[in-house]
C-alpha positions as CSV (number, residue, x, y, z in Angstrom):
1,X,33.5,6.1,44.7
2,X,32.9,9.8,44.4
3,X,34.7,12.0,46.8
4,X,32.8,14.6,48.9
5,X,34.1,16.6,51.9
6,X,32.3,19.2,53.9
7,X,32.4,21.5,57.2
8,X,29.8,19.4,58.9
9,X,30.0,20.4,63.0
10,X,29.4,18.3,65.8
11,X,26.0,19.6,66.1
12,X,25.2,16.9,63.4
13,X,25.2,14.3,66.3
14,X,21.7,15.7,67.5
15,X,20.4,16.5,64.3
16,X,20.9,13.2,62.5
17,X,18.0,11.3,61.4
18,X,15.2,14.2,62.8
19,X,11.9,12.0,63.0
20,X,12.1,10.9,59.6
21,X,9.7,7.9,60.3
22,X,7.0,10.3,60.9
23,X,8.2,13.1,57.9
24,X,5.8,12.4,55.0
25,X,7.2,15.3,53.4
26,X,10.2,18.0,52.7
27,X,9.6,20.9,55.5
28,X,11.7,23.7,56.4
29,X,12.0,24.4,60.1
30,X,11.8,27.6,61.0
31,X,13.4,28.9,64.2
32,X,10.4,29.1,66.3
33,X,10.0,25.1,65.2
34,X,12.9,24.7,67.2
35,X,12.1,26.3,70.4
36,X,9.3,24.8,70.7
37,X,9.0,21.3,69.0
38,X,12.5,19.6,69.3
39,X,13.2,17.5,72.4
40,X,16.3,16.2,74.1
41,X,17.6,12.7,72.0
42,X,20.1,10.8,73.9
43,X,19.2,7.0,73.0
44,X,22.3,5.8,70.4
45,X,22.8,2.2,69.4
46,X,26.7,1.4,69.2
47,X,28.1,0.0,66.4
48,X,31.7,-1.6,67.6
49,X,32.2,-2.6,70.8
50,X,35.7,-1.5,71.7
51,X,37.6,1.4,69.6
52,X,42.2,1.1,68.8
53,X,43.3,4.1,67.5
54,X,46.8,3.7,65.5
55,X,48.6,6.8,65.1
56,X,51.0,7.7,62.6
57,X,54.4,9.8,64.4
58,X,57.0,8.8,61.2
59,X,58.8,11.6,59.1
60,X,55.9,12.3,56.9
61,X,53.9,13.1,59.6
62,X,56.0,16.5,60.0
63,X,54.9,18.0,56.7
64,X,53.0,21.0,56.1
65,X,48.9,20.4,56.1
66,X,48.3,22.6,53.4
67,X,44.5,23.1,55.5
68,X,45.7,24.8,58.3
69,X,49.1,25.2,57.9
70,X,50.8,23.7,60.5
71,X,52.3,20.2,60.7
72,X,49.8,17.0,59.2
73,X,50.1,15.3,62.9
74,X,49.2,18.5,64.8
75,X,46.0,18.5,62.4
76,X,45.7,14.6,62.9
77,X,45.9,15.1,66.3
78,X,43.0,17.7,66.3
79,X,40.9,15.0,64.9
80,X,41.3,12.7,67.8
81,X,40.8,16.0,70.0
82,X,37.3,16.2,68.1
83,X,36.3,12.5,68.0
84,X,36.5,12.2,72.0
85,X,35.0,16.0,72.3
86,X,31.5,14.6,70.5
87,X,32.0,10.9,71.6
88,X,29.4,10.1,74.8
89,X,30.4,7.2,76.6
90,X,28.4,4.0,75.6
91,X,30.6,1.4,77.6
92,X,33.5,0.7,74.9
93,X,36.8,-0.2,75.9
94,X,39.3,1.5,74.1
95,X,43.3,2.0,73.1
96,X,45.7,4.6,71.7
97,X,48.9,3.8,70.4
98,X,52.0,4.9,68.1
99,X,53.3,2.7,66.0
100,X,55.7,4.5,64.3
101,X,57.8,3.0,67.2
102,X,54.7,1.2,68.8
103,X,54.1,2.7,72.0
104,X,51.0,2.8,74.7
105,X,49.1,6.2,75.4
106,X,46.0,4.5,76.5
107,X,46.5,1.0,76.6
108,X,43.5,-1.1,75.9
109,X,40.8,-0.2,78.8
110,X,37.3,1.0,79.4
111,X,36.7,4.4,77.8
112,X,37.2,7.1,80.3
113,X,36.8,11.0,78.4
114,X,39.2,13.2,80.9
115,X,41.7,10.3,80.8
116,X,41.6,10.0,77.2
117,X,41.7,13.6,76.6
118,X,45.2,13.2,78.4
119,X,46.4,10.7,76.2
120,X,45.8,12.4,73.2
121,X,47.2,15.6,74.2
122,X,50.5,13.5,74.7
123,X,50.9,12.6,71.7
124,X,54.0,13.4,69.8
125,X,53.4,16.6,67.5
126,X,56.4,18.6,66.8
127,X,60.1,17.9,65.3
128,X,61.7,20.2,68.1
129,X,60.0,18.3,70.5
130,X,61.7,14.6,69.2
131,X,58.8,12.9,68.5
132,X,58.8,12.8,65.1
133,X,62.0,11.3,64.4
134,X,61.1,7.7,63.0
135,X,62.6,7.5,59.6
136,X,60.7,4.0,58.7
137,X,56.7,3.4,58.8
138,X,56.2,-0.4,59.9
139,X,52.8,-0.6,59.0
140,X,52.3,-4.2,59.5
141,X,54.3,-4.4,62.6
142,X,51.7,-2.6,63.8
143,X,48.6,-4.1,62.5
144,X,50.6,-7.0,63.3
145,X,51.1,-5.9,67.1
146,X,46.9,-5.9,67.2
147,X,46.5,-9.9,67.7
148,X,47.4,-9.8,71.4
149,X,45.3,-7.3,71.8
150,X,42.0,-7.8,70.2
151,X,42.3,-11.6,71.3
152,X,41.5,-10.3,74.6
153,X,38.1,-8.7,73.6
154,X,35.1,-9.7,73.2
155,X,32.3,-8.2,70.5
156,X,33.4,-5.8,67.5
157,X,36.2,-3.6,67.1
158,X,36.7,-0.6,64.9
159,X,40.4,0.1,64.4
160,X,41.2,3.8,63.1
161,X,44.7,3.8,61.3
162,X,46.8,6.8,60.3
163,X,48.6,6.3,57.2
164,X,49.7,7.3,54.2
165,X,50.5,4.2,52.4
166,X,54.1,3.5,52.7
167,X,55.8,1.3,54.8
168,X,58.7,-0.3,55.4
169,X,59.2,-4.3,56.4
170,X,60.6,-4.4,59.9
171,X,63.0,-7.0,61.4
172,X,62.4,-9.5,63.0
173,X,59.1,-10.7,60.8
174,X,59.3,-8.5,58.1
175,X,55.7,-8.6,57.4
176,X,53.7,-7.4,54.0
177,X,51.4,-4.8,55.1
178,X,48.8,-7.0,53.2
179,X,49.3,-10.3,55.1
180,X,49.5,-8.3,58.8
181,X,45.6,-7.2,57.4
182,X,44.3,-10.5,56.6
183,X,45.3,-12.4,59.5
184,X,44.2,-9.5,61.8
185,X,40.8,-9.4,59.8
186,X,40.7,-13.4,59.3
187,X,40.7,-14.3,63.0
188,X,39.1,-11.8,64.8
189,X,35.7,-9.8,64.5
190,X,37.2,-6.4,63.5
191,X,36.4,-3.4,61.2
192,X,39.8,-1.6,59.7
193,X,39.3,2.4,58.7
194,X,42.1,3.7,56.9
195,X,42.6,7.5,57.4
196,X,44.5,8.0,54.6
197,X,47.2,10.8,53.3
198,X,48.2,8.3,50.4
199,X,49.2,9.6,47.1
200,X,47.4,7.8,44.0
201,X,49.3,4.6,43.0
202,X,50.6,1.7,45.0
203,X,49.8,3.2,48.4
204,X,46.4,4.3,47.6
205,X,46.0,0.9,45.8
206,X,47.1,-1.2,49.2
207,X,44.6,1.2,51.4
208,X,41.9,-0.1,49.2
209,X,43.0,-4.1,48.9
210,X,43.3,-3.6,52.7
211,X,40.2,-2.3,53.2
212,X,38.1,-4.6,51.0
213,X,39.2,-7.6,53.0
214,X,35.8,-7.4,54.8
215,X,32.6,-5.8,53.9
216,X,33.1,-3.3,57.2
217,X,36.5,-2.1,56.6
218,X,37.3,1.2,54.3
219,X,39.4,4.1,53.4
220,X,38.7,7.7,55.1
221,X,40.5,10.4,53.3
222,X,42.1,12.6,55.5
223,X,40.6,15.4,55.1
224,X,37.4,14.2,54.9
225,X,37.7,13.8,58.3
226,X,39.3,16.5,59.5
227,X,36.6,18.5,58.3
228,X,33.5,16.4,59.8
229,X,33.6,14.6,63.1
230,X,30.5,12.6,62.0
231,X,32.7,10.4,60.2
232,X,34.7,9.2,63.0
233,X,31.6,9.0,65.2
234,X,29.5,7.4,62.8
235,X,31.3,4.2,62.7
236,X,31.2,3.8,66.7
237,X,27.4,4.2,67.1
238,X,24.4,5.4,65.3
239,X,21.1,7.6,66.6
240,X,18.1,6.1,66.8
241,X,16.0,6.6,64.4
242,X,12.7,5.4,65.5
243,X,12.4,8.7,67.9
244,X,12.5,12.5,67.1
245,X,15.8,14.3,67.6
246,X,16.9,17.0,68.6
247,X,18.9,20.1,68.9
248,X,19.1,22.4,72.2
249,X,17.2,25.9,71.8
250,X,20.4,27.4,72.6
251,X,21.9,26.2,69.4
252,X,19.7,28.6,67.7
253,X,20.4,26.6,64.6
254,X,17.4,26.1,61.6
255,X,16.9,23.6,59.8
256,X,14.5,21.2,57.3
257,X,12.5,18.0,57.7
258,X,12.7,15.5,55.2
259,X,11.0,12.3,54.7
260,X,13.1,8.8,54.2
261,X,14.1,7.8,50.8
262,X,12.7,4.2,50.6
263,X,14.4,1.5,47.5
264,X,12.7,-1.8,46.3
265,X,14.3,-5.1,47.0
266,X,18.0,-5.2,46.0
267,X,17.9,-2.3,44.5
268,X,19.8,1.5,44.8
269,X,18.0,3.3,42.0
270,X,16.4,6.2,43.1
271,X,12.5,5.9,42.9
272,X,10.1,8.8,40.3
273,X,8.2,9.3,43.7
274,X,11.1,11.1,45.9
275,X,12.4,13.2,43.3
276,X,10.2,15.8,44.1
277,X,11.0,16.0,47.8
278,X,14.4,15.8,46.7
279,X,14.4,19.0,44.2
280,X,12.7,20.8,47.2
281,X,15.5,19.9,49.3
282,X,18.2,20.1,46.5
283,X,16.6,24.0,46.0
284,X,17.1,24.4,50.0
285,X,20.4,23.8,49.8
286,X,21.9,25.4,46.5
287,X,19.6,28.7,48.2
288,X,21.5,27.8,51.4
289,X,25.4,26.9,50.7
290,X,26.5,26.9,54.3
291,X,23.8,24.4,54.8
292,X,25.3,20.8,55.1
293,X,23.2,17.4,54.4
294,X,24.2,14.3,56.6
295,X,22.4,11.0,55.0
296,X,22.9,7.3,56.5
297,X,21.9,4.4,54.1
298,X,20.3,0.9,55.8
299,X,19.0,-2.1,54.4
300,X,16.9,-4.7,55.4
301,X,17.8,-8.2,57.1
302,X,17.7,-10.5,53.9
303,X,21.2,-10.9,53.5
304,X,24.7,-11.0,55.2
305,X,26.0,-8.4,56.1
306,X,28.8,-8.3,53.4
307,X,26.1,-8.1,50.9
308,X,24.1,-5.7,53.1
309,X,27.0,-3.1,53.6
310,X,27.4,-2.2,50.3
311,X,24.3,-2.1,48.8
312,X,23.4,0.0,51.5
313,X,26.5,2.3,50.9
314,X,25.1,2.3,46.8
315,X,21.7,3.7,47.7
316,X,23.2,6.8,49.8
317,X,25.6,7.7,47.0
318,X,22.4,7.0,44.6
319,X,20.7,9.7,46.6
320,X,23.8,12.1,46.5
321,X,24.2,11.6,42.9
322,X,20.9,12.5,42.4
323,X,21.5,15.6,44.2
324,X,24.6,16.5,42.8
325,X,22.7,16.2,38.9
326,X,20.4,18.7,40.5
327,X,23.3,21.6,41.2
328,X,24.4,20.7,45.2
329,X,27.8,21.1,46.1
330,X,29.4,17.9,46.9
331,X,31.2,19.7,50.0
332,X,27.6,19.9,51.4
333,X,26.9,16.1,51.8
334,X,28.3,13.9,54.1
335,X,28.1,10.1,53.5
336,X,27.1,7.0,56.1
337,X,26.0,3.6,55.4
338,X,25.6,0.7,58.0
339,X,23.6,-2.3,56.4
340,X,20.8,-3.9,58.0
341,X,21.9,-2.6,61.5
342,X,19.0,-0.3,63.4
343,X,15.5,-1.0,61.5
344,X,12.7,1.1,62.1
345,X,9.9,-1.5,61.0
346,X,9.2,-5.1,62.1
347,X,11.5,-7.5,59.3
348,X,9.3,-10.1,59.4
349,X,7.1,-9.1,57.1
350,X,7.1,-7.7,53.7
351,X,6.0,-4.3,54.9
352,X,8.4,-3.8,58.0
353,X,11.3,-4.8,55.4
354,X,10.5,-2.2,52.8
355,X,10.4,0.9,55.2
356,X,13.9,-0.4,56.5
357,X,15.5,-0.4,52.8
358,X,16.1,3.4,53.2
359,X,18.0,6.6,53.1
360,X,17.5,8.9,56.2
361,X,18.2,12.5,55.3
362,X,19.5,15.3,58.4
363,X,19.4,19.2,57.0
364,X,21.5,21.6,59.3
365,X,24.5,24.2,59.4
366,X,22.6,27.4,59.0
């Protein structure tokens, strides 16, 4: 899977998905546009339930983040810091622990901003100030240490894991990293995202056997991450896309309009019939580099999920492949997919289905 990072903003969370039901074609919006025409959006449709954030404090953690140059945990912990800064409250329950020991910051409880803030800014981030002192990783102690707590809750839960790969098998169970996974993903309705520092080989290679134990769990890199807070967000809810969105007037920020990228039944190629909305917005951006291009891909119902996820995951990289063939920077595109979840048409009939099989396209960062 191709890799692509960028220096998407939070801002993204009111642009994404602008109308696109009602765009019939590529538009550029010019700054007047925005003063006048966009309109509050607010409505969001969550995706998990209840949120477990697993944070990594072992020795690794205290090297240098070649990004910003302090410590990888301080920059980890800026992550969190922008997660919860763009997060609204949508009723989840949530929990942040260490597990490198395990420890409770915010132990598993309804989601509340100022005292999750707290927690976070807790967190262990320096060597002077003892926190990072654990020589071993026990992974799957960890992802062990999630039954008790997820058999407690009720709907879906995405679990965000810091990691780099290694680990080390803990007394008294002395679990495989791999076995802690399955059973946590075997009996309970959860979604497992990886942020990874691995190195290629055998911890990369257990991230990704991990992470294709269900059709919701994957890999994050890093810095992928780091430098977009849609990612994070984007696995807790999802805008609307049935309604026009919006960004304030005082944001002052330009941007384009461009229609959905629709796909026949089962399939991911790219249709002959968007390719020339797609040069026009391809032109936009190599014209514009500071311009950045969110895109979410969806499916219809027919299907389970498991089959539904990726397919839907092959038509937005079909669309950024496309893009990239035409000369945009793959640090300009950000990638979502979420399967038949939030339809725009009715899928009962033939006609509602194929305007759900889509690609929705959000243009910003000027």
């Amino acid at each position: 899977m191709m890799k692509r990072k960028t220096a998407v903003t939070a801002f993204f969370l009111s642009l994404l998905f602008i109308a696109v039901s009602s765009v019939s074609a590529f538009e550029i919006i010019e700054e007047k546009d925005i003063v006048e025409e966009v309109v509050v959006k607010e409505n969001f449709i969550k995706q998990a339930d209840n949120f477990i954030v697993l944070f990594d404090t072992s020795r690794s953690m205290a090297d240098t983040y070649p990004a910003t140059g302090g410590q990888k945990v301080e920059a980890a912990r800026e992550i969190l810091r922008q997660q919860n800064a763009i997060l609204p409250d949508l009723g989840w329950n949530a929990g942040l622990y260490t597990f490198t020991p395990w420890k409770e910051y915010y132990a598993m409880a309804p989601y509340d901003k100022p005292t999750y803030t707290q927690a976070v800014d807790s967190l262990p981030t320096t060597r002077s100030s003892g926190g990072i002192v654990q020589q071993t990783t026990p992974l799957a102690d960890g992802i062990d240490r999630l039954n008790p707590i997820l058999a407690k809750l009720s709907g879906r839960t995405a679990v965000f894991i810091f990691t780099d790969g290694t680990y080390q098998r803990v007394a008294p169970k002395k679990l495989w990293p791999m076995d802690a996974a399955r059973d946590v993903v075997q009996n309970h309705d959860v979604c497992l995202y990886f942020i990874s520092s691995a190195k290629p080989g055998k911890p990369q290679k257990l991230l990704e056997d991990m992470a294709a134990l269900n059709a919701c769990s994957r890999v994050i890199p890093f810095d992928d991450i780091y430098r977009n807070p849609v990612y994070g967000a984007g696995f807790l809810y999802v805008v609307d896309s049935t309604k026009e969105i919006v960004t304030t007037t005082e944001t002052r920020i330009a941007g384009v309009k461009m229609p959905n990228v629709h796909f026949e039944f089962g399939k991911y190629d790219v249709l002959p019939e968007y390719k020339p909305e797609l040069n026009k917005m391809a032109d936009f951006l190599k014209n514009n580099p500071k311009a950045n291009v969110v895109m979410a891909g969806f499916t219809d119902s027919v299907g389970s999920e498991e089959y539904n996820l990726p397919l839907s995951q092959r038509r937005v990289e079909s669309v950024a492949n496309y893009l990239e063939q035409q000369g945009v920077s793959a640090d300009q595109m950000a990638l979502l997919w979420y399967g038949k979840t939030n339809p725009i048409a009715d899928n009962s009939t033939p006609e509602g289905r194929a305007k759900n099989r889509r690609v929705e396209i959000a243009v910003g960062g000027m």
